[in-house]
C-alpha atoms as an extended CHARMM CRD file, in Angstrom:
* protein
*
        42  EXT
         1         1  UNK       CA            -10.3160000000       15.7130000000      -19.5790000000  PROA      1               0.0000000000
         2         2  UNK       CA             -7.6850000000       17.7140000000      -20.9090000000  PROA      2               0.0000000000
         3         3  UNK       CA             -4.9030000000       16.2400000000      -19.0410000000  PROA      3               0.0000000000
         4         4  UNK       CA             -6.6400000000       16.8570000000      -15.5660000000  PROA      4               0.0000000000
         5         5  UNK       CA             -7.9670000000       13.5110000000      -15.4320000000  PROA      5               0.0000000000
         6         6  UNK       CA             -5.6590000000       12.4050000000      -12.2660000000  PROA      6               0.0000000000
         7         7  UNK       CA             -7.1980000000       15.7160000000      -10.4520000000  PROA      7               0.0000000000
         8         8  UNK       CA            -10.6630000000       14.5760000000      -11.2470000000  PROA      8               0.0000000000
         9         9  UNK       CA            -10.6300000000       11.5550000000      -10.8700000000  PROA      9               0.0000000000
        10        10  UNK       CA             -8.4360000000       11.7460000000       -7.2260000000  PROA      10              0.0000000000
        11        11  UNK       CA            -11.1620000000       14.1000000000       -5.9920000000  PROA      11              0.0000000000
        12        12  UNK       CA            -14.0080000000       12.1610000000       -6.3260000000  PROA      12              0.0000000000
        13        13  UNK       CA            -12.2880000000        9.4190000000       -4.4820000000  PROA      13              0.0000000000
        14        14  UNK       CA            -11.4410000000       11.5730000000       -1.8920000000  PROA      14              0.0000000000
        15        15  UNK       CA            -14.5170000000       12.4380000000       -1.8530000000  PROA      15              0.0000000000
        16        16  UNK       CA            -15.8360000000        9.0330000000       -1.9170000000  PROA      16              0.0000000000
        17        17  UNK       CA            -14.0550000000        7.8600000000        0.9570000000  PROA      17              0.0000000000
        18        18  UNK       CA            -14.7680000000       10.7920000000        3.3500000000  PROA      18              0.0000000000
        19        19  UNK       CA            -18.4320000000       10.2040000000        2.5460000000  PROA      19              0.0000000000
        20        20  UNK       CA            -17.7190000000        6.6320000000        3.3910000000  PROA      20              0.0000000000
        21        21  UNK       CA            -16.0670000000        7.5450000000        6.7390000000  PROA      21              0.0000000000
        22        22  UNK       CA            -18.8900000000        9.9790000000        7.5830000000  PROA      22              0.0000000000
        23        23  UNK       CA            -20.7680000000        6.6700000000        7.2390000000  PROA      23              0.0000000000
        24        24  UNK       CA            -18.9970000000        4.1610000000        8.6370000000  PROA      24              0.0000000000
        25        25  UNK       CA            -17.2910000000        6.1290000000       11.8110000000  PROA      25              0.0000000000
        26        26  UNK       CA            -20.8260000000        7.1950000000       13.9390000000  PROA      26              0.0000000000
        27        27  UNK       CA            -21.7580000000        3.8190000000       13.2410000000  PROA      27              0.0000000000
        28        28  UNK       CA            -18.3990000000        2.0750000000       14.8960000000  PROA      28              0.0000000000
        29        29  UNK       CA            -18.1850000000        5.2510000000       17.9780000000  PROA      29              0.0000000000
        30        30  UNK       CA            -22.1420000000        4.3440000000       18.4800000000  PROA      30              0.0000000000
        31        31  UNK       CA            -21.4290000000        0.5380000000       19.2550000000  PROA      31              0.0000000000
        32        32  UNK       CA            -17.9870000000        1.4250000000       20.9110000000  PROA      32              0.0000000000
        33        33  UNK       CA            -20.3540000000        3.4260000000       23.3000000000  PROA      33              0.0000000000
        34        34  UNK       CA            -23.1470000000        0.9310000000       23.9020000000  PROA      34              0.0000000000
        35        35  UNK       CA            -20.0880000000       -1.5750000000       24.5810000000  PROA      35              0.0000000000
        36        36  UNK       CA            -18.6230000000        0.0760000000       26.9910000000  PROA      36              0.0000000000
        37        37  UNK       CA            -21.5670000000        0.8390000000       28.7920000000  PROA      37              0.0000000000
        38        38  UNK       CA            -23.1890000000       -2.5700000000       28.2340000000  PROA      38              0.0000000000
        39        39  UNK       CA            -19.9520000000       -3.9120000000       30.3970000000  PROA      39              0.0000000000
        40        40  UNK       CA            -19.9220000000       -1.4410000000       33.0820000000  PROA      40              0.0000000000
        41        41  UNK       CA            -24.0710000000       -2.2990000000       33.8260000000  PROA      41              0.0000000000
        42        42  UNK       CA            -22.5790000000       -6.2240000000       34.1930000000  PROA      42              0.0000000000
């Protein structure tokens, strides 16, 4: 990669784990929510 390989390669896991937390993070807010409100019905 003509000595750019570190660059390349760092971006796509950057990449990778910003698509993973735009994944993961609605997921954990959405059952933080439903918690929260699931205790204050009780």
């Amino acid at each position: 990669m003509g000595g750019y390989a570190v660059y390349v390669w760092g971006s796509f896991a950057a990449a990778l784990i910003i698509y993973v937390w735009n994944v993961v993070a609605p997921r954990r807010r959405r059952r933080a929510i439903l918690g929260s409100l699931l205790e204050t019905d009780e």
